[in-house]
C-alpha positions in Angstrom: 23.2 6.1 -36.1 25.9 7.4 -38.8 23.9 5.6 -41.1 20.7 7.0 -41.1 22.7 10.2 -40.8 24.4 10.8 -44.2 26.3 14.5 -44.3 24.8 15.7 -47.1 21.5 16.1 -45.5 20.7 19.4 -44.0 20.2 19.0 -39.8 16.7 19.7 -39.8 16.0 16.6 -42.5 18.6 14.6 -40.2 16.9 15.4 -37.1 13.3 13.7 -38.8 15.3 10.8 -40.0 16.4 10.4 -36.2 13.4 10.9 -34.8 11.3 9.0 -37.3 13.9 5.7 -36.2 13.2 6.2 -32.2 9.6 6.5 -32.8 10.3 3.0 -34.7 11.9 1.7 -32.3 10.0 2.9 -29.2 6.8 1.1 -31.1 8.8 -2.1 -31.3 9.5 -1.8 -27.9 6.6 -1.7 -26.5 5.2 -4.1 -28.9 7.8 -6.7 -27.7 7.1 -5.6 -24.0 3.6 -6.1 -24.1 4.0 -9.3 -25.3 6.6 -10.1 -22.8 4.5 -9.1 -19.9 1.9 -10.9 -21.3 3.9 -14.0 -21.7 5.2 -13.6 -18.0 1.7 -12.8 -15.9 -0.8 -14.0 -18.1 -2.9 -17.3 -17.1 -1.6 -20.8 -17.9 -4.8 -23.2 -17.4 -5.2 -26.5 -17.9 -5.9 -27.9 -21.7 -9.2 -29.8 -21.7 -11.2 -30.7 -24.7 -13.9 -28.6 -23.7 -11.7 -25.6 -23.6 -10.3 -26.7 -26.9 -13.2 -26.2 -29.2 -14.2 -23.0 -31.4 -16.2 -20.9 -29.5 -19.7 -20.0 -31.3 -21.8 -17.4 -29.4 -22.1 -20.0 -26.6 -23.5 -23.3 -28.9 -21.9 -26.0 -29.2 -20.6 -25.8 -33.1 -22.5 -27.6 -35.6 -21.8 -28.2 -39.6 -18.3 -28.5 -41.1 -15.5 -26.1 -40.0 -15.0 -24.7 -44.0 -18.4 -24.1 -45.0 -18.3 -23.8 -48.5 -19.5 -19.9 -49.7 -21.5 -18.6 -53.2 -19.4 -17.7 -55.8 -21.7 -14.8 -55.5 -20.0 -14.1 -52.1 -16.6 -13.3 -53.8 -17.7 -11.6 -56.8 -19.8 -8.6 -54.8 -16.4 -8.4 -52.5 -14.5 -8.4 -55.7 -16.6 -5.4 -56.4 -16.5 -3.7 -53.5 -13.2 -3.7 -53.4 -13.0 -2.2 -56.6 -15.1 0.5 -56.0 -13.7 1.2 -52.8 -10.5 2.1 -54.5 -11.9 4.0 -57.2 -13.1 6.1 -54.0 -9.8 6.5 -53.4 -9.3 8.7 -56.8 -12.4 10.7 -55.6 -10.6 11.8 -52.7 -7.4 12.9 -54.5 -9.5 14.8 -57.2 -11.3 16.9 -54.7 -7.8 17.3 -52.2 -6.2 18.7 -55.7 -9.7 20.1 -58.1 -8.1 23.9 -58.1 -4.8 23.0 -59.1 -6.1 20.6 -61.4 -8.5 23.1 -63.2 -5.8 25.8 -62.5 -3.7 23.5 -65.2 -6.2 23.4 -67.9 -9.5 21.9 -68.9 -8.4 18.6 -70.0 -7.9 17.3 -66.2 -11.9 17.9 -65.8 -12.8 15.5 -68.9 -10.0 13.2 -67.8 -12.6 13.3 -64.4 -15.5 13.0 -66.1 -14.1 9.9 -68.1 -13.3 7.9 -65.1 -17.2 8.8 -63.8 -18.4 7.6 -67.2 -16.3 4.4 -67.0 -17.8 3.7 -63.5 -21.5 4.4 -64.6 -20.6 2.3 -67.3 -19.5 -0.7 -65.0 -22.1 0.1 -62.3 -24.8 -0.8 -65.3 -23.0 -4.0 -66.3 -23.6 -5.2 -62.5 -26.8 -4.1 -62.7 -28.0 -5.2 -66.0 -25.9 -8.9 -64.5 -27.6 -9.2 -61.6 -23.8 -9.8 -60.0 -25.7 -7.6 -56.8 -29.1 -9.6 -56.5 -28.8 -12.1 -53.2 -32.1 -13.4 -54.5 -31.1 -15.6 -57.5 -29.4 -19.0 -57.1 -26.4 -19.4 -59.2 
């Protein structure tokens, strides 16, 4: 454990980096021990073809395995995606607003920049149609 445990630290910052690894380790081992136990008790039946087949909400599976998908399928998760981590900016901006106004003005336009450049893109997908499920393409 010497090294995790360099001297320089003070004890209270080496008791976290201590605790931190056991907490590591117990998760491993009870990761590895469920598995084990699973491995050890769990059922071993007999393979059949029946058994062997994808399981579909009961019906027997019909079509090809890869169905191919819309392009239009990718681009709106592309966009989610992307907005979901612009969300992610929202939430640090309101965690930090005082401290960020508390610094000056500038941090607010900086804000309401980002907000324009996501109206901005939000009309593009609009105006596009990249969100319409109607429209063949």
């Amino acid at each position: 454990m010497s090294l995790f445990l360099a001297q320089s630290q003070p004890l209270s910052e080496q008791i976290n980096t201590l605790a931190f690894v056991f907490q590591f380790l117990a998760a491993l081992l009870v990761a590895a021990g469920m598995l084990g136990v699973a491995a050890l008790i769990g059922q071993k039946g007999r393979k059949t073809k029946e058994k062997d087949i994808p399981y579909e909400c009961g019906k027997d599976p019909i079509g090809p395995q890869n169905p191919r998908f819309s392009v239009k399928f990718y681009m709106v998760a592309m966009l989610f995606i992307l907005f979901d981590i612009e969300t992610i900016f929202f939430f640090a901006w309101a965690i930090s607003y005082q401290d960020l106004l508390s610094r000056g003005i500038g941090a607010f336009f900086v804000i309401l920049f980002f907000l324009f450049l996501l109206g901005v893109g939000f009309v593009y997908e609009v105006r596009k149609k990249s969100l319409d499920w109607t429209q063949r393409g």
